[in-house]
C-alpha positions as CSV (number, residue, x, y, z in Angstrom):
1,X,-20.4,-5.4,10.5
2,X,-17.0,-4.5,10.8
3,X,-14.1,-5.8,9.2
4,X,-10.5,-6.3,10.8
5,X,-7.3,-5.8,8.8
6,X,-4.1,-7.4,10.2
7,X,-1.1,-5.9,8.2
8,X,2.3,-6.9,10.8
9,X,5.2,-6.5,9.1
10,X,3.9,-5.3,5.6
11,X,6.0,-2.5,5.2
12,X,9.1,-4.2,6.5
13,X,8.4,-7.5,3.2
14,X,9.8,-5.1,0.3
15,X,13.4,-4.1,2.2
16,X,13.7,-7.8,3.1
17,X,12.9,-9.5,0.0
18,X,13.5,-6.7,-2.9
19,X,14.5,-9.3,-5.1
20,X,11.5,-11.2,-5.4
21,X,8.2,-9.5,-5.0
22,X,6.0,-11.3,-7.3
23,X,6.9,-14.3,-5.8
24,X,5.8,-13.4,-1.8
25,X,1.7,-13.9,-0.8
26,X,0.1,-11.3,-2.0
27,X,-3.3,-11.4,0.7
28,X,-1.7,-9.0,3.2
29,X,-0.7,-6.7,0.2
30,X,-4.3,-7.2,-1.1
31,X,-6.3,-5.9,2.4
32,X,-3.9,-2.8,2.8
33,X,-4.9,-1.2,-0.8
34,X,-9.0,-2.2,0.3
35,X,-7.9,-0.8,3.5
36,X,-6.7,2.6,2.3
37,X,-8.6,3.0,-0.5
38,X,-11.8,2.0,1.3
39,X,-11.1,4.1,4.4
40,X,-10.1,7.4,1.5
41,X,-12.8,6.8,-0.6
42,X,-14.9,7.3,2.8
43,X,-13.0,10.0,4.0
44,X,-13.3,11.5,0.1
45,X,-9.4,12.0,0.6
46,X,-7.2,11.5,-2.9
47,X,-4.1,10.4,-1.1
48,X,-3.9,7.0,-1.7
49,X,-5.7,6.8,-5.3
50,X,-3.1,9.5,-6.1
51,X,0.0,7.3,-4.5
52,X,-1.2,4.1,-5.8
53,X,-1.2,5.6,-9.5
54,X,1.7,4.0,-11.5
55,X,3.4,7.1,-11.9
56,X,4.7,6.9,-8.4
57,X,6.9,5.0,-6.7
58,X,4.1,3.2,-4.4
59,X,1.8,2.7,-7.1
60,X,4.6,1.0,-9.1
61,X,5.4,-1.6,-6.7
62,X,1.7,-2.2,-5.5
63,X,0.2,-2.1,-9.0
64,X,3.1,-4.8,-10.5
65,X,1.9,-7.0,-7.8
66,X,-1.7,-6.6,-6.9
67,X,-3.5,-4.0,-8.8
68,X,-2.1,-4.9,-12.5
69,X,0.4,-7.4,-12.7
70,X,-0.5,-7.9,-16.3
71,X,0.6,-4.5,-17.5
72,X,2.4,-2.6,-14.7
73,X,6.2,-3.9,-14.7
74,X,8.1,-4.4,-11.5
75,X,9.9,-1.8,-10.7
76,X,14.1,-1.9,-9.7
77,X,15.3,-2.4,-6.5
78,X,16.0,-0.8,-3.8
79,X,12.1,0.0,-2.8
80,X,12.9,2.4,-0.5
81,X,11.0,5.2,-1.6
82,X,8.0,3.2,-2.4
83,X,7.9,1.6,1.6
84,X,8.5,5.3,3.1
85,X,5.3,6.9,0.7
86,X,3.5,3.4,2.1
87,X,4.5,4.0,5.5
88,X,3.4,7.8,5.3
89,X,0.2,7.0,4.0
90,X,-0.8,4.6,6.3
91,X,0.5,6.8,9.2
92,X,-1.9,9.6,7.6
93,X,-4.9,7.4,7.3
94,X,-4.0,6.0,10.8
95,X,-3.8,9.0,12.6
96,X,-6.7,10.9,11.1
97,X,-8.8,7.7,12.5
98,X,-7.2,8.1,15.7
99,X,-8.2,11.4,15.5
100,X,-11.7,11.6,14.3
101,X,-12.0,9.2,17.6
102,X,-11.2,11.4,20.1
């Protein structure tokens, strides 16, 4: 079976809407943490455990929205650094796919 993620324009929703993220859909948010975790924990690569932790800027923003709402406080705006370490690590886990293809 294989499952298929469609993430358009998920790293592009925090600059756009800063002040507001517990209010936005969360689903898309959802399937990108299954995504990269699921796709680490199968590579056994730490990356994205270690950037989702709420220690980092990522992990922050994710975990106030998705992963703990109930305990992890939203961080302040701007969320830039926490869209460039999400963009990163989904161009590491992207390309070392593309890779492993070829």
């Amino acid at each position: 079976m294989t499952t298929v993620y469609v993430l358009t324009g998920i790293a592009d929703r925090p600059q756009r809407r800063p002040q507001t993220p517990r209010l936005r859909p969360r689903p898309k948010l959802e399937l990108a943490v299954e995504l990269l975790r699921g796709g680490a924990n199968t590579a056994e690569d730490t990356n994205a455990d270690e950037a989702m932790d709420t220690d980092q800027p990522l992990g922050r923003l994710v975990g106030s929205m998705v992963l703990d709402p109930d305990t992890v406080s939203t961080p302040k705006p701007p969320y830039r650094q926490a869209v460039e370490q999400g963009k990163a690590l989904f161009e590491a886990f992207v390309g070392s796919r593309v890779a492993a293809r070829e």
